[in-house]
N, C-alpha and C positions, 0 to 999 in steps of 0.2 A: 486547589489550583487558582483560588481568589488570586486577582491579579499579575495571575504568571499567561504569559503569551502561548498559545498554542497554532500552530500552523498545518492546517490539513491540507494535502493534494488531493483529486479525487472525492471534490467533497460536494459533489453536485448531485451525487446519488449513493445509493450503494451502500458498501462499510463504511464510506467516509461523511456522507449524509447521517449517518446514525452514531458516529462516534462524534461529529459535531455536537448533537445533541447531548450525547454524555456528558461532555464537558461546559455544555453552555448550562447545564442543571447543576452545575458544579462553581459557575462562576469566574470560567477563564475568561481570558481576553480573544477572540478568536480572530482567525484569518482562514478566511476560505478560499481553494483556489483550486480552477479548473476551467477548461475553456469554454465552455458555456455559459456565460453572465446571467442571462435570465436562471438559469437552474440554479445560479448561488446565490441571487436574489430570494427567492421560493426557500431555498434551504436557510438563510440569514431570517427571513420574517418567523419561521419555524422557532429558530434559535430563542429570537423575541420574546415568539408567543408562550417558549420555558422558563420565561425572567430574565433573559441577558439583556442588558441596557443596550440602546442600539450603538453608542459609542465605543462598545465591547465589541462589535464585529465590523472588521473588515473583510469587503467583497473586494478580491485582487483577481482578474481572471488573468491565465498564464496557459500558455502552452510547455511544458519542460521540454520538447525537441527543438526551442529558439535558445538555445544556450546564451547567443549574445543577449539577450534580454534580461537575465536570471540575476544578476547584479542587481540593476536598477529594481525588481521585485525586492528584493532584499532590501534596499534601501530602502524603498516604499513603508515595508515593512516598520522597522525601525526610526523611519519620520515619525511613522502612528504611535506605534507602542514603545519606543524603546529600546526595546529588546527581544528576542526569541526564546524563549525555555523549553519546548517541544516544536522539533518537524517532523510531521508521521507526512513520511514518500509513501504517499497511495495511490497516486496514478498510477495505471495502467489498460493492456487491451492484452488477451486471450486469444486462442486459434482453436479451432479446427477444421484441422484438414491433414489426412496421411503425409508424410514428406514427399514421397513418388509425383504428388498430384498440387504442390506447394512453391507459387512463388518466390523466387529469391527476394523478390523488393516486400513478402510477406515480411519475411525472416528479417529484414534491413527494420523495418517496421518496430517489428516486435523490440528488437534490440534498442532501439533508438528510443522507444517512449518508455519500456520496462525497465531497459539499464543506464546507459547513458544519460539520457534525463533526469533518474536519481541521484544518480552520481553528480550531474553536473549542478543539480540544487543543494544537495549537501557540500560541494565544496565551495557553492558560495556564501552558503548559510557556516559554513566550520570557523572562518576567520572570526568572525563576531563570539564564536561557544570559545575558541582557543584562548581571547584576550580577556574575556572574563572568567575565566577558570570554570564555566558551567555551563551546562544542557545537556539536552538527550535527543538525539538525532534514531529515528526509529521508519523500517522498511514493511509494506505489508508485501511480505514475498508468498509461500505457495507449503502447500503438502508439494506441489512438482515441485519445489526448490529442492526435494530430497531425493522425489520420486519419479524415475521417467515411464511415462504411462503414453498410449497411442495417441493418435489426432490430437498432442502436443506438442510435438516436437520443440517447435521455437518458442511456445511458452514454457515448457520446462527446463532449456535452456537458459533462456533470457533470469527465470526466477534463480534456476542454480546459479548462475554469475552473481546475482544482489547479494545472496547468501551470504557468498565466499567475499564480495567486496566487505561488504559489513562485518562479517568476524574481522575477517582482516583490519579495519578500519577502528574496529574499537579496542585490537590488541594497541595500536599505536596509541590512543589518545584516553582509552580510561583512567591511565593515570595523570589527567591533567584536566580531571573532574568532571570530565562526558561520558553519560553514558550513552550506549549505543543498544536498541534492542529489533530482533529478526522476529517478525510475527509470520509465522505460518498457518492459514487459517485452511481449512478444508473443505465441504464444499458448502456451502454458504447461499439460502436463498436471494439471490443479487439477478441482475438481469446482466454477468458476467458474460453469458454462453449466446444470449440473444444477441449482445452485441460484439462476439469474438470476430474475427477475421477468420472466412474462410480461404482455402490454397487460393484463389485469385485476388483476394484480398477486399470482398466483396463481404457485408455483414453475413455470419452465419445465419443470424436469426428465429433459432429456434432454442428452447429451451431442454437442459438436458435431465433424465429422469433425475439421476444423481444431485443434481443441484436441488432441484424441484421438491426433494424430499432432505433436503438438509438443514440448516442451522437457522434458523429464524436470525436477522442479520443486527436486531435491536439486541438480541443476548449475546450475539456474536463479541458486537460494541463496547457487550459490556462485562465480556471478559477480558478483550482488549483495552479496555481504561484499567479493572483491576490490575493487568499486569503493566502495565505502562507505569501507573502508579507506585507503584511496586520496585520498579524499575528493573523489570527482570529480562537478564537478558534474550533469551527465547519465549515466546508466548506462543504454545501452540495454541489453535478454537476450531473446534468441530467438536462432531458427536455421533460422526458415521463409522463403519468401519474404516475408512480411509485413512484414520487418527491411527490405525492400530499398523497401519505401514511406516511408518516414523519409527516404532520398535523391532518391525522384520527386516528394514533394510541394516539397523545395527547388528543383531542378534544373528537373520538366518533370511542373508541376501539371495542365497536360490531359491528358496520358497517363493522368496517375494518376485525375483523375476518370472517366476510359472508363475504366479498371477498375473501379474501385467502385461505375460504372453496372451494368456486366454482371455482378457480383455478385445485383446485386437480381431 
């Protein structure tokens, strides 16, 4: 990735804090972007401290629910480097909370920074991929993108929607030299669930066992770079049982709904 642009959301912590790293060991050009300036500062000196020249990273802080702004980000972009060769849409925010017990302006929430937001960054990022005949526009969506499990509700929506936009999205444009790829990761030690929304829309703030005992989020990254690399269209990552529900909802979807009953 010497000298190809790469553009993380969500890159102030998390999976997108450690997939910056993967690539800044790599030698991209990077752009980091998330609403907390000082955390992409701290994540940028990281970068540094793996050999990236500082002129290789750009700190661009953005919110994705200001749509009118998401242009000028772009352009920002492209003053710096050029060009874009990778967007990994990794912002996002989580819930828990039963729907019975769940804000509507949760669910607005949800929708607004998980989907809409992505969408409205890739479609400002696609003009610059379509006129050069190249890039890979890439979403980190969910095991709930497949699977509706409890006290998700409007995150497993919100993921299911990206899914469907992104297949959809890269049936139109693959053949005009974009690839498009849907990461589904599952459950991943991140501080996802500490900072999910619960029904009043209030931080959850606790951590959940499942997460807790999941995917160390540095190997996570860095199955995520092999398949991005790769450019493969789905990249699942986990290592829980949860990976094995992506097989039961094809194979043997009542099984799989009696589990996710007895969950609740």
């Amino acid at each position: 990735m010497s000298q190809k642009t790469v553009w993380i959301t969500g890159a102030s912590s998390g999976i997108g804090e450690a997939l910056a790293l993967q690539y800044a060991k790599d030698h991209a050009r990077l752009v980091l972007s998330a609403r907390r300036e000082d955390e992409l500062q701290r994540v940028a000196k990281r970068c540094h401290d793996a050999g990236l020249a500082k002129d290789d990273v750009l700190v661009l802080p953005l919110d994705v629910t200001d749509w009118a702004a998401l242009p000028g980000k772009v352009q920002a972009v492209l003053d710096t480097f050029g060009q874009i060769d990778l967007l990994v849409n990794n912002a996002g925010v989580s819930q828990r909370s039963l729907c019975k017990d769940t804000d509507m302006a949760v669910y607005q929430k949800l929708m607004d920074v998980d989907v809409m937001g992505q969408i409205a960054l890739t479609k400002a990022v696609l003009p610059h991929m379509l006129e050069r005949g190249a890039g890979h526009l890439a979403i980190t969506s969910s095991v709930a993108g497949k699977v509706g499990v409890p006290m998700r509700t409007g995150y497993c929506a919100a993921k299911h929607a990206v899914m469907g936009f992104f297949d959809a999205l890269r049936a139109e444009v693959e053949g005009q030299g974009i690839s498009v790829s849907t990461i589904t990761p599952g459950f991943i030690r991140t501080d996802i669930s500490r900072n999910a929304l619960a029904g009043d829309g209030s931080a959850y703030g606790r951590e959940d066992e499942d997460i807790a005992g999941g995917m160390n989020v540095d190997e996570c990254a860095e199955v995520m770079f092999k398949g991005l690399t790769a450019k493969k269209r789905e990249i699942p990552v986990g290592k829980g049982k949860e990976m094995a529900a992506l097989w039961l909802k094809r194979i043997a979807p009542e099984a799989l709904f009696r589990m996710t009953k007895a969950r609740a």
